[in-house]
N, C-alpha and C positions, 0 to 999 in steps of 0.2 A: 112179347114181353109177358113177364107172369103176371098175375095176379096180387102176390105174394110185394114183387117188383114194383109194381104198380103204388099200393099202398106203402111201403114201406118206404119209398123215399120221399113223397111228400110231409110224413111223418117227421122224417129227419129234418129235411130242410124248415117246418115247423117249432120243431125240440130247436134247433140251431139257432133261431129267431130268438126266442123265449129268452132262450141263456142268454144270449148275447148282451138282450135290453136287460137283462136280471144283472148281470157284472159289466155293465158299462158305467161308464164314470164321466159325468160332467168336469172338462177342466175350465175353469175360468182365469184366463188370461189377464193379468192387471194393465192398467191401463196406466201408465209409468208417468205418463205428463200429468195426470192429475190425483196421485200417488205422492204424499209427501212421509218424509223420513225424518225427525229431528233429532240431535241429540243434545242432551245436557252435561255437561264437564263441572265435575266440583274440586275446584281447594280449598283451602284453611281461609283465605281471602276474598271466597266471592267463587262467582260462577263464569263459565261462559256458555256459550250455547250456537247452536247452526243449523247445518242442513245436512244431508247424503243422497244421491241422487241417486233413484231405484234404475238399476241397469235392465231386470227382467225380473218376472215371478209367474206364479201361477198358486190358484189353491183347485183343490181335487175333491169333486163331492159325488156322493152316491148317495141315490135315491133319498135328495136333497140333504144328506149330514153330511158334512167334513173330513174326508178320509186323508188328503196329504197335501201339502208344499211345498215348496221349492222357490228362491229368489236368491239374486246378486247382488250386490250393491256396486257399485260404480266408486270405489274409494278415489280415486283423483279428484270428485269433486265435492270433498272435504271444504267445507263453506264455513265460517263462523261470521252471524249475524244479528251479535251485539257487540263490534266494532266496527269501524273506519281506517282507512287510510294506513297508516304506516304500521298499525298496532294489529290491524287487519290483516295485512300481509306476512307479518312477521309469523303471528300465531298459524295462518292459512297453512303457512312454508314448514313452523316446526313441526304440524298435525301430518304435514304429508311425509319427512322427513325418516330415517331410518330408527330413530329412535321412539318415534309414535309406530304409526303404519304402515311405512315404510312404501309410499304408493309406486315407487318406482319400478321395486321386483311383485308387490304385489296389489294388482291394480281390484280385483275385487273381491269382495267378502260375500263369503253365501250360509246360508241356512237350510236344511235341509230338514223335514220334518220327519219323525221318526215313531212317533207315536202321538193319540189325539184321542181325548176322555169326553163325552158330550158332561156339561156342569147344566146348573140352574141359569145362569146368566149368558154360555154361550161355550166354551170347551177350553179344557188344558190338555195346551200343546207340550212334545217335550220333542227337541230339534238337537241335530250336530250344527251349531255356527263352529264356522272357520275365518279366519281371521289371521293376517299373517303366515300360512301354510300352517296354522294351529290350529286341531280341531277339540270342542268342549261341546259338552250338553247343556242345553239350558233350556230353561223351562217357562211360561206364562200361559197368562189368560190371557182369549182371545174373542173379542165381541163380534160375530158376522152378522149383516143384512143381508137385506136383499143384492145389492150393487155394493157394497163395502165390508171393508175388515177394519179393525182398531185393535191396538196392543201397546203397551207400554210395558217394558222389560231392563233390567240392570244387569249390564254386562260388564266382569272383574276384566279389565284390561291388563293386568299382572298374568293374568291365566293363558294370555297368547302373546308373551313375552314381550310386553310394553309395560319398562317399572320406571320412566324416566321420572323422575320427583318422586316415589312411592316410600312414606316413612316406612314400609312396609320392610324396603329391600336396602333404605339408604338412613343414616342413625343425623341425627343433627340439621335436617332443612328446617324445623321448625315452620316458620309464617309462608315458606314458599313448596310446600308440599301440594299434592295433587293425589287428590284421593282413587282409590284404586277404582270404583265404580260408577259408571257413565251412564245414562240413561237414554235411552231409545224410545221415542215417540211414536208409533206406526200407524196412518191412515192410508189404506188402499182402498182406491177404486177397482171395477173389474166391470 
């Protein structure tokens, strides 16, 4: 073997190291049980509010910042808890229903992140959510720790074709409207 031989591949396999750890990426897995999701619903009469149970996610960091996302949500189990009983079910069954979410053909909603700014408090994300087989961009701030994420964001539900009560698309519901944007609560573990 040369000389030349000799030196030159330790080198490589060297430089191949370097890079590697230089463009490697920490993924951190969320931890889906102890990950909650809430959402808030407003009409002209009051609120409701629940839960959505994180199917999968992950956040992406390099060289401890932020670089990407990804999660699903599990839409079937569309929860509203601040009811009971009959009123409970009723609402549970029209959120899953084909005129809200439609959980039957489409069982989960995901986000994909697509870009990510570091801020003073923690970074703005801006993601494709899909919803419905409807893809939109949206945008928030997002707080990370060490072991957690937090976000709160408003999502136009008109925008992945759910207008059921929307004075938006319908003239005349007056007191029984349902405002076009829902709000999302987000604390992940990881």
């Amino acid at each position: 073997m040369s000389l030349k031989k000799v030196i030159l591949k330790p080198t490589l396999v060297l430089f191949a190291i370097i890079l590697s750890a230089y463009n490697s990426s920490d993924v951190k897995n969320i931890n889906v049980a102890d990950s909650v999701i809430n959402w808030v619903g407003y009409k002209v009469t009051g609120q409701h509010e629940g839960t959505i149970n994180l199917l999968n996610g992950s956040l992406d960091f390099k060289e401890n910042m932020l670089v990407g996302g990804k999660f699903a949500m599990d839409m079937t189990t569309i929860n509203t808890t601040d009811l009971q009983g009959n009123s409970k079910k009723k609402l549970d069954g029209h959120l899953k229903a084909d005129d809200f979410f439609g959980v039957n053909k489409h069982k989960t909603a995901t986000l994909v992140f697509t870009s990510i700014s570091k801020t003073k408090s923690g970074y703005k994300v801006t993601g494709d959510m899909t919803i419905k087989g409807t893809t939109n961009e949206v945008s928030f701030d997002l707080a990370v720790t060490d072991n957690s994420a937090s976000t709160s964001l408003k999502i136009d539900r008109t925008k992945y074709g759910i207008k059921y009560g929307s004075a938006s698309f319908f003239d005349g519901i007056k007191d029984k409207a349902i405002y076009d944007e829902f709000d999302l609560n987000v604390k992940l573990k990881f």
